[in-house]
N, C-alpha and C positions, 0 to 999 in steps of 0.2 A: 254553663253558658250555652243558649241558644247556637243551633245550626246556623251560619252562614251561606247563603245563597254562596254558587262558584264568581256569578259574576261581580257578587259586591265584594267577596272575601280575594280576590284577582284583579280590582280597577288598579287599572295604571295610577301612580303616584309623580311619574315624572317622566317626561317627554321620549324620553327614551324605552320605556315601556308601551307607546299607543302605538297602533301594529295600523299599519294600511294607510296612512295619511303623513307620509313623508313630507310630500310636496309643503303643508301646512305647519308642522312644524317642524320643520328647513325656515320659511318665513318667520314666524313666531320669536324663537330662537335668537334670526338674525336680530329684528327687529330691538328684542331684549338687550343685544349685547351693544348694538350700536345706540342704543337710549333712542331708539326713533319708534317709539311707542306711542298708536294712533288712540285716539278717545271711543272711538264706537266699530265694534267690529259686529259681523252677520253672521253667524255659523248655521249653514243649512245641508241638509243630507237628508237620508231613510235613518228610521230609527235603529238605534244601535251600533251607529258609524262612529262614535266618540264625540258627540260635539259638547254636551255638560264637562263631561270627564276633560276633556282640554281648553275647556274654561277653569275649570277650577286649578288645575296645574297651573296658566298661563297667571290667573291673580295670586296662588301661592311664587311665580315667579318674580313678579314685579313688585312684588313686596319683601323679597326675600333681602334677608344681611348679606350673606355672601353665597351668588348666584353662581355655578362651575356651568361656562357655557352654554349662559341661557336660562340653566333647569333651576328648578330651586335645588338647594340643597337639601333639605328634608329634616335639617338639624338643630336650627335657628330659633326660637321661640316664634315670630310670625310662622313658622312653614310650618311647625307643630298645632299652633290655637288654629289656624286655617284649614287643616287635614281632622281636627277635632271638630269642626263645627263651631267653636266659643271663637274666633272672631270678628270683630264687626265693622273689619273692612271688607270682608265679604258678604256680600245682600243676596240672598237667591230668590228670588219671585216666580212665583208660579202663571202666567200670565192667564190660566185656562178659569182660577177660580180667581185670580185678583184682576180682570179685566176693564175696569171701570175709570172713570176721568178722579173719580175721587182716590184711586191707589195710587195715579200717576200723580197726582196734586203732592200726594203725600213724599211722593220721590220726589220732586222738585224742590221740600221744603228743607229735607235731608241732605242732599248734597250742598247745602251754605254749610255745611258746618266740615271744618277739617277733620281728618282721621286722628283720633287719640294714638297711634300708634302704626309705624309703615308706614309707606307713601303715598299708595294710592289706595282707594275706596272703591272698588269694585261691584256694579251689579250685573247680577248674572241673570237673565229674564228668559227664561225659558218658555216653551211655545207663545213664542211671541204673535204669532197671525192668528194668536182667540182675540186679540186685546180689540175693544170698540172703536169707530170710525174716530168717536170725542176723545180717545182716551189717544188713541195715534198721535190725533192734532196737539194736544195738552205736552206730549212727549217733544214735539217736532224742536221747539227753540230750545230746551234742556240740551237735546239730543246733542245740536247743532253746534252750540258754543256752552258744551259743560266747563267746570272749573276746572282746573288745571292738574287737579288732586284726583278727578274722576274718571274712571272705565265704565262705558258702557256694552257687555256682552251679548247681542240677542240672537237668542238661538229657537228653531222653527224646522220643523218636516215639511210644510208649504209656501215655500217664498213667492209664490204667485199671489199670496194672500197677502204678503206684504206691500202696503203704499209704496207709489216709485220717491214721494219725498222723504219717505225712512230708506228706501235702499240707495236714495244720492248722498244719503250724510255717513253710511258705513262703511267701512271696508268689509268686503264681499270675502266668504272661504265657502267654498264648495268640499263637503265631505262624500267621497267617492263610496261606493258599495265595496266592502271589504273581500278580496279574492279568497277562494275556497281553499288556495293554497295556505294564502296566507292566516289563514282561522282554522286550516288542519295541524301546522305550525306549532300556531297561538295552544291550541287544545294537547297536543300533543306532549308538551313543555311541562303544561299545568298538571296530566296527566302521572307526569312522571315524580312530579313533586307531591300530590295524591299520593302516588305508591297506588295506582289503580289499573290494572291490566286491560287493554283496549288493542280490540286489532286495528291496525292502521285501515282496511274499507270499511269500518265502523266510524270512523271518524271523519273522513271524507264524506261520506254520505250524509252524518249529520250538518257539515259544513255547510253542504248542498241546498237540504231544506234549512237553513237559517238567510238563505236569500242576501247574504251581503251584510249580515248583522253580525257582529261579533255577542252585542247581549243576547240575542236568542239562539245562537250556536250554544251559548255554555247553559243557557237555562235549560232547552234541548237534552244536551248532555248530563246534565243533574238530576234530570227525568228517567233518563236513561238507567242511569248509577244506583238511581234509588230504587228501580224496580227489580235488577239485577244484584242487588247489595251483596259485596263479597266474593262476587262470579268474576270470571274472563268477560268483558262486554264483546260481543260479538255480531258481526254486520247482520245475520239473523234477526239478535237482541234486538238492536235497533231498529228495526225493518218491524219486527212486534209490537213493540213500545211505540212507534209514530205511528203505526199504520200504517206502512208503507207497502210496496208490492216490488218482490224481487223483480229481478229483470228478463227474468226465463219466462214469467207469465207476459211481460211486455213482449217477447218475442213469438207465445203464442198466439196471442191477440192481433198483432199485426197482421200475421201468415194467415189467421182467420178474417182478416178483413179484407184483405188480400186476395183472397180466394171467393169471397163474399158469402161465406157460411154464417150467416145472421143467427141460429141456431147456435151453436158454437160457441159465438160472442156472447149473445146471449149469456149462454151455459160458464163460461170464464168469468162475467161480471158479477153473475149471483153469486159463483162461489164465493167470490172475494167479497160483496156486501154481506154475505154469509157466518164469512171468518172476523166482520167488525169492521172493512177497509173503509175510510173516505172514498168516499166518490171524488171530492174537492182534490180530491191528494192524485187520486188515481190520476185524472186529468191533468194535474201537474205534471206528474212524473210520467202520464205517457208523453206527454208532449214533447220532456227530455230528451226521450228516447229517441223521438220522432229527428231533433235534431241531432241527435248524436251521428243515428243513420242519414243525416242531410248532409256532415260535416265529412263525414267517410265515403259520400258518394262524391263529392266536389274536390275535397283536398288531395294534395301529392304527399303528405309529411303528415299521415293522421297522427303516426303516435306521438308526437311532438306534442299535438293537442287536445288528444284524447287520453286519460290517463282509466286503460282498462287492463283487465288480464287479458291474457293471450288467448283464453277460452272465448273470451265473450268477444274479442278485438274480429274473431273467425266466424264469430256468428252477426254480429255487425256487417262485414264485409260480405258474408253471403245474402241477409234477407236485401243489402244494397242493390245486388244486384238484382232482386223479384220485383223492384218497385221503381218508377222513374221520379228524378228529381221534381216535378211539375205537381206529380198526386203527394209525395212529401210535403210540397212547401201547401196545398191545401188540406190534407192531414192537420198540419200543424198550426194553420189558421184555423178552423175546426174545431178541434181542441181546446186553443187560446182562447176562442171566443166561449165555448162551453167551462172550462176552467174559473171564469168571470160571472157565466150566467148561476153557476151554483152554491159559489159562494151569498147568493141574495136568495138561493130558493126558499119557498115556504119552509118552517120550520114543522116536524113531526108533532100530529095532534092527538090528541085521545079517540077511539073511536066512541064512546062512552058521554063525552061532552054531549053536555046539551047544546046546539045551534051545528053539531058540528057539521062539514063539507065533505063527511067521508062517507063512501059508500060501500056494502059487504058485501062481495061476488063467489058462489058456489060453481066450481069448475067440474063439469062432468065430460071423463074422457083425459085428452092428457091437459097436462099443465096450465094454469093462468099465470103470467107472471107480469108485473106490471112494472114501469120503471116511472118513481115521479120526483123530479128534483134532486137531492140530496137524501131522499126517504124512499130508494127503494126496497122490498120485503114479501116473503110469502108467510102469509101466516100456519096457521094450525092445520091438520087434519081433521075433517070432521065428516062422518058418514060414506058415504060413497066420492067424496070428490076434497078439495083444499081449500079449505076458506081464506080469502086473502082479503085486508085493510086496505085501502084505496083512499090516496090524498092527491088530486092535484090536477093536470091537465091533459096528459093521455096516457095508454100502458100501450104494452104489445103483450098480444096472447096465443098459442096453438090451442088447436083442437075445439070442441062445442063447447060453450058454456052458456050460463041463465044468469042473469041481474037479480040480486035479492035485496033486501035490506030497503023496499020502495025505492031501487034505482028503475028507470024505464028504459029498460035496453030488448034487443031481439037475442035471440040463438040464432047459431051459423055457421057459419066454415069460412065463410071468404068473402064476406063484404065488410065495411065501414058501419058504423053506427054509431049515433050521437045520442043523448042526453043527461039528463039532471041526476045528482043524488040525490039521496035521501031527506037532508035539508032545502033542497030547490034552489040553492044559494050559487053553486058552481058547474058551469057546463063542463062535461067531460067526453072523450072520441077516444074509441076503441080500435086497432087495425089489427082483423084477425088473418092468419096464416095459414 
């Protein structure tokens, strides 16, 4: 038998297993037990907050022989052919490729007809804000006064995208980003059931970069698992495996920015594009950091909130005091904003391409180093000096160098210079130091 992914071989099967979304089924639940079971609900959240996963639960409930508060039972023939897939009171639509007035026609024609088996007939419409403007309209009176036999489930990551006259005809749930405790927890549990050796700030870390997601915390961690297969996972591990960058160079970095050793900075960022890091990531995670030291300079009760070692709790509390709350909280816009602009930067091109935009710079004397988008890099050594690939909109450079490669630039030491590559396609600006 094929490998099983962590997160599908671990979806929750009944209500009491979906971790972070109390509030909803607390409702659910109730609803079930008091038969006051609504026709059309909206389930919106980020992705990987559970909203499929407790659709499916909720119509294995409502269809269930004999429900134990609320859940299905899990033992039934409905709650077995519905966790199989074979059956067909559950509809799952994909709204992204079936978005048309002719699939919704097609659901309208469907629900005349009763469930051969169970009570209710279930569809589960997933991203539902691709469906078309006609295909909405087509849904609206279905929606509105289905049969009495029917559920309608529509689930979406963009409810902004949803018409307000599909969001007057459903009951609204809001799925919350999942706490990092609570997906250290969840992992944790799994972990042990694995039989998989993980240090607990390995796991917290990865909780961190899954952003509120329970399914990308554990794909995360399967990445993790599979690189390390066999090993102790360890916060290291992970920190290799994501690309991630300890927090000892975050507190380099700061004290270098801090002091305004451009140099320096510099020198910390290369190493790390050097070693493979995300820029993307880097930016995330200093921004982390940025608030961590915002939250330690403001609060009375950090460790309450901060969950660090005592090592790092003492270096926290000291760079707090080098830097005022006012340049943190513009740090950290700074960052926010850069974090966002690199995720869209040009993607890395061939130099070699025909039409390409890149341009080949020989540095004579000390270093070129250029920084562009999400692709920064030095290239080779060659002759007297380092030849570097050049993609995008400006570098920073020490020392003299010469434009080659039909770029038209000057030699210099300390002024600005502007222009064209090699293709003539993209203008480029230099600031030497």
């Amino acid at each position: 038998m094929s490998y099983t992914a962590l997160y599908r071989k671990f979806r929750p099967v009944e209500f009491e297993d979906v971790k972070g979304q109390e509030h909803i089924i607390t409702t659910l639940k109730n609803q079930i037990e008091a038969n006051r079971i609504g026709h059309a609900y909206l389930f919106c959240g980020t992705r990987g907050t559970g909203k499929t996963t407790v659709a499916k639960i909720f119509a294995k409930a409502v269809n269930c022989e004999h429900p134990v508060n609320g859940s299905p039972c899990g033992e039934c023939a409905m709650c077995r052919s519905i966790a199989a897939g074979t059956s067909m009171n559950v509809i799952e639509i994909d709204a992204a490729s079936n978005n048309g007035v002719d699939n919704i026609r097609e659901i309208r024609e469907e629900v005349a007809y009763r469930p051969t088996e169970g009570k209710y007939k279930v569809y589960i419409i997933d991203e539902v804000h691709m469906l078309s403007i006609g295909a909405f309209n087509a849904l609206l009176k279905t929606l509105e006064e289905p049969p009495e036999y029917v559920i309608f489930i529509l689930a979406t990551t963009e409810v902004h995208k949803i018409p307000i006259t599909i969001l007057s005809r459903c009951q609204h749930y809001d799925f919350k980003r999942i706490s990092i405790e609570t997906i250290t927890d969840r992992m944790r549990d799994l972990m042990q059931e694995e039989q998989v050796e993980v240090e607990e700030k390995a796991l917290r870390y990865v909780a961190k970069a899954a952003d509120g997601s329970m399914r990308d915390a554990l794909s995360l961690l399967d990445q993790c698992i599979a690189f390390y297969l066999g090993q102790k996972l360890t916060y290291d591990n992970v920190l290799e495996v994501l690309g991630a960058v300890d927090t000892d160079v975050f507190s380099r970095l700061l004290r270098s920015v801090i002091r305004r050793d451009v140099p320096k900075v510099l020198d910390i960022v290369d190493d790390l594009v050097m070693q493979g890091r995300e820029l993307t990531q880097l930016a995330t995670d200093f921004t982390w950091y940025l608030r961590n030291l915002l939250l330690v300079k403001t609060s009375d009760n950090i460790e309450d909130v901060l969950d660090v070692s005592t090592e790092n709790m003492q270096q926290l509390q000291e760079e707090a005091g080098m830097v005022e709350a006012d340049m943190l909280l513009r740090y950290i816009r700074i960052f926010s904003e850069l974090s966002g602009q690199l995720k869209y930067a040009a993607p890395k091109k061939s130099a070699s391409g025909s039409g390409s935009d890149q341009a080949l710079y020989a540095c004579h004397g000390d270093e070129l180093r250029f920084y562009s988008g999400s692709d920064p890099c030095i290239g080779r050594k060659a002759g007297t000096g380092r030849y570097i690939r050049w993609s995008g909109t400006s570098c920073l450079c020490k020392g003299r160098w010469s434009g080659t490669g039909g770029a038209n630039a000057e030699t210099g030491t300390s002024k600005r210079s502007t222009g064209r590559c090699a293709a003539g396609s993209k203008e480029f600006q230099t600031d030497r130091r």
